[in-house]
KOLMARGU-257532 format. One record per residue: residue number from 1; residue in three letters; x negated, y, z of N, C-alpha, C, CB in turn. Coordinates in pm, whole numbers. Glycine has a CB too. Layout:
(NUM; ala; (X; Y; Z); (X; Y; Z); (X; Y; Z); (X; Y; Z));
...
END
This chain:
(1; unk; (4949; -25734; 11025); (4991; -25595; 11033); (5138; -25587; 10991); (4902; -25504; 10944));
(2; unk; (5255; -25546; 11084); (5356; -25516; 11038); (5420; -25386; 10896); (5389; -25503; 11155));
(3; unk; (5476; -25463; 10852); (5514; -25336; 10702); (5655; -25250; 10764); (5581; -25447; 10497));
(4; unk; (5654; -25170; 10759); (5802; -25062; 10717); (5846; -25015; 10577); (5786; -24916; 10782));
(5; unk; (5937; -25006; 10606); (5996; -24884; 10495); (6020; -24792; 10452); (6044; -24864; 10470));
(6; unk; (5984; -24705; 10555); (6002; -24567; 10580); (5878; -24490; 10455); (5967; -24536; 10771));
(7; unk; (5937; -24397; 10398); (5828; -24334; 10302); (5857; -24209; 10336); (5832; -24361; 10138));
(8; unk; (5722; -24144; 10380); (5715; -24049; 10415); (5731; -23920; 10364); (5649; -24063; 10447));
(9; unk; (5811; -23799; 10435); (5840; -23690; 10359); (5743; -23577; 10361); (5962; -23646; 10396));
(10; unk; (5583; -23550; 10340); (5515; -23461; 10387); (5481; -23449; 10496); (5548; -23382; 10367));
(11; unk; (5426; -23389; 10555); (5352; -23401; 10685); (5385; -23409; 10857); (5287; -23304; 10671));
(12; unk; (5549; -23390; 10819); (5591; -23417; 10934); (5631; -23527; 11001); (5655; -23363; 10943));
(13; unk; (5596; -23648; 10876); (5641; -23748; 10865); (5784; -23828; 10974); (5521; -23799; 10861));
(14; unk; (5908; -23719; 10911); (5975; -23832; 10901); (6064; -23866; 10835); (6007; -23856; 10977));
(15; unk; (6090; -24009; 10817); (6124; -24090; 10741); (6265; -24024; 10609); (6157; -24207; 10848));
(16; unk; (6172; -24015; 10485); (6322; -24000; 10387); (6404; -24069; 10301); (6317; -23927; 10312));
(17; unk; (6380; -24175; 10388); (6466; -24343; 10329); (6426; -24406; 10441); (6406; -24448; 10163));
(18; unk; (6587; -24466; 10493); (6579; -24569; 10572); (6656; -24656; 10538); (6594; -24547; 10686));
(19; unk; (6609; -24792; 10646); (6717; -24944; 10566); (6860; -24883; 10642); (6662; -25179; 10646));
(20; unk; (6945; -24932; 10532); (7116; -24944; 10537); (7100; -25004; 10756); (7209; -25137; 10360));
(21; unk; (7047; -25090; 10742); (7061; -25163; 10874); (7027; -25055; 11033); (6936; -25302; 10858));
(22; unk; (6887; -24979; 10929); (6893; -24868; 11046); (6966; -24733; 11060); (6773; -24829; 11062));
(23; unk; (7014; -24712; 10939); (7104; -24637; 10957); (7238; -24649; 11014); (7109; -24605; 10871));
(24; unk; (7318; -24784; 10995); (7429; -24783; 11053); (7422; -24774; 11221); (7494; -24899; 11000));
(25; unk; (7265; -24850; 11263); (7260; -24783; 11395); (7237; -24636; 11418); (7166; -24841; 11462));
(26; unk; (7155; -24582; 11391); (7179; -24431; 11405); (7319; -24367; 11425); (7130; -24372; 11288));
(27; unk; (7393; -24400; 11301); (7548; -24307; 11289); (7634; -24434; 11387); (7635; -24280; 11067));
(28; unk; (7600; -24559; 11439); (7736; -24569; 11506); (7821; -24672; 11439); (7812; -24433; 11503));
(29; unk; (7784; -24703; 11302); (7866; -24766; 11235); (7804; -24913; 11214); (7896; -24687; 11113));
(30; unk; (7847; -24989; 11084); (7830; -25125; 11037); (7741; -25071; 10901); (7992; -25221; 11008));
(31; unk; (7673; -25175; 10875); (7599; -25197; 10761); (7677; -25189; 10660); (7533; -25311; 10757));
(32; unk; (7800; -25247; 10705); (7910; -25274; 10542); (7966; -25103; 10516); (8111; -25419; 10583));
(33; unk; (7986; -25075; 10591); (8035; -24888; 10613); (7954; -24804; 10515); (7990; -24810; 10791));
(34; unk; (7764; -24822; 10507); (7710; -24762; 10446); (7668; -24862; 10283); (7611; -24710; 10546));
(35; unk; (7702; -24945; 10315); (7708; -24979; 10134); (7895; -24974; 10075); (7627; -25198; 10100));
(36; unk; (7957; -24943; 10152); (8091; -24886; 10120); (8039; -24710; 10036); (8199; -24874; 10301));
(37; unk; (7952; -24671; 10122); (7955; -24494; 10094); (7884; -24493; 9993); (7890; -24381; 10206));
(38; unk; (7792; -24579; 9987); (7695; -24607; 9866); (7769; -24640; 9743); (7597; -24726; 9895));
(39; unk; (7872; -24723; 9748); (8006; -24813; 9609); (8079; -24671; 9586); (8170; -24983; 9692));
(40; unk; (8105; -24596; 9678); (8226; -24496; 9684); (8103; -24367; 9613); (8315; -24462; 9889));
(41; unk; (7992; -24339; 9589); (7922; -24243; 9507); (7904; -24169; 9615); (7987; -24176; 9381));
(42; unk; (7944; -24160; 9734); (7916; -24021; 9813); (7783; -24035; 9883); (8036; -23985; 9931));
(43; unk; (7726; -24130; 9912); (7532; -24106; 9934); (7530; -24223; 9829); (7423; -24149; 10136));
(44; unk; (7338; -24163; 9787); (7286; -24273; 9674); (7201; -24389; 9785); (7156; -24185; 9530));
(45; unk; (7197; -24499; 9713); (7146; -24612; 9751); (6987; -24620; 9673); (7257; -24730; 9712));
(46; unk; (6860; -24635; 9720); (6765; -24673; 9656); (6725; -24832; 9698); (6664; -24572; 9677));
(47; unk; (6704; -24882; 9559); (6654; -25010; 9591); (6543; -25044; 9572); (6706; -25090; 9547));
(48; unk; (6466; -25140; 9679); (6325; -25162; 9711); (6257; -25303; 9736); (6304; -25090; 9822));
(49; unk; (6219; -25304; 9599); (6228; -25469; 9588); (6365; -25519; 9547); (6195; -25542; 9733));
(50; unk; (6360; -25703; 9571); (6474; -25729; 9550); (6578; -25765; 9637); (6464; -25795; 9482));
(51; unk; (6542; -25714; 9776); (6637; -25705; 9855); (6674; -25574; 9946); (6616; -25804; 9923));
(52; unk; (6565; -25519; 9985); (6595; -25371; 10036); (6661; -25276; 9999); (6517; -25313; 10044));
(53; unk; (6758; -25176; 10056); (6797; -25090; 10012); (6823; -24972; 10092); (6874; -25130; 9958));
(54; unk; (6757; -24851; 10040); (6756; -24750; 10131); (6827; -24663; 10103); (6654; -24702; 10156));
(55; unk; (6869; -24600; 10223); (6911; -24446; 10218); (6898; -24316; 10291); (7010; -24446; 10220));
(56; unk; (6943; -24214; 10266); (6879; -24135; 10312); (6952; -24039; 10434); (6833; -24076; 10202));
(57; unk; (6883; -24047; 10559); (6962; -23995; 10626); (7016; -23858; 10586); (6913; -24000; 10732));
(58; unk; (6969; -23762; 10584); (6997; -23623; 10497); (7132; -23614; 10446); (6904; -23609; 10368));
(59; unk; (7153; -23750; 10321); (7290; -23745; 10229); (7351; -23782; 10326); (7318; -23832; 10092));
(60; unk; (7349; -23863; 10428); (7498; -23932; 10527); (7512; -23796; 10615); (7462; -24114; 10659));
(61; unk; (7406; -23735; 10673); (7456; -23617; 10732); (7552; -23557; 10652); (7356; -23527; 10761));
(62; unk; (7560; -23499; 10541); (7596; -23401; 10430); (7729; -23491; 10443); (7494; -23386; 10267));
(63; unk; (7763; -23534; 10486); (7896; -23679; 10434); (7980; -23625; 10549); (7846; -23905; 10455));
(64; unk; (7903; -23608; 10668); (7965; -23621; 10795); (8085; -23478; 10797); (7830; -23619; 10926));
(65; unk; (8167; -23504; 10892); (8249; -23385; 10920); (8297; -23348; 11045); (8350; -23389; 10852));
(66; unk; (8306; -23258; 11084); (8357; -23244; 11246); (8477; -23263; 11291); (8343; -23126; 11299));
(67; unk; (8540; -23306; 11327); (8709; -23298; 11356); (8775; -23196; 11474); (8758; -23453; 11404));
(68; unk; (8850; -23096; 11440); (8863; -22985; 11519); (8942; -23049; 11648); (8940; -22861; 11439));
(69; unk; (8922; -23006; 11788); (8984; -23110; 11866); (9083; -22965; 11950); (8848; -23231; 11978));
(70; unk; (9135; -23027; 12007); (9246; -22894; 12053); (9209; -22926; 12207); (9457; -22910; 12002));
(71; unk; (9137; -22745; 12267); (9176; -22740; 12419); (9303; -22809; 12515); (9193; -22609; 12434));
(72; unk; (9220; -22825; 12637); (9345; -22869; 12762); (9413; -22746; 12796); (9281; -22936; 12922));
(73; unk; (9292; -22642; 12780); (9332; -22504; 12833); (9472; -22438; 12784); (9220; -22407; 12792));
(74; unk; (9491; -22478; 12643); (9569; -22416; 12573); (9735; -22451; 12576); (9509; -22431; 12455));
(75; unk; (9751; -22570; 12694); (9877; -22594; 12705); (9977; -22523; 12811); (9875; -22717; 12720));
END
């Protein structure tokens, strides 16, 4: 039987810790990117066992920012 990591948030189950590894796919980035954000205090890192380490998508949203982009229209 295969194991995950995912621990479930109530009944809608989904996931409120994921591995560093699946998160950097989600957002786009590198693994090293989210244990950078994790060193830098701005999302927390949970550790699981002695090698896993999760986080939570939620805090990397909260991280994210939009960048205002300027119309073609406007030239």
């Amino acid at each position: 039987m295969p194991h995950t990591t995912r621990i479930n948030d109530g009944p809608h189950h989904s996931p409120s810790r994921i591995r560093i590894n699946h998160a950097a796919e989600l957002y786009g980035c590198t693994p090293k990117t989210i244990r950078r954000m994790i060193s830098r205090g701005e999302i927390t890192g949970y550790k699981f066992g002695p090698r896993i380490i999760l986080v939570s998508p939620e805090e990397i949203e909260s991280v994210l920012r939009v960048i205002p982009t300027v119309s073609c229209d406007d030239a």
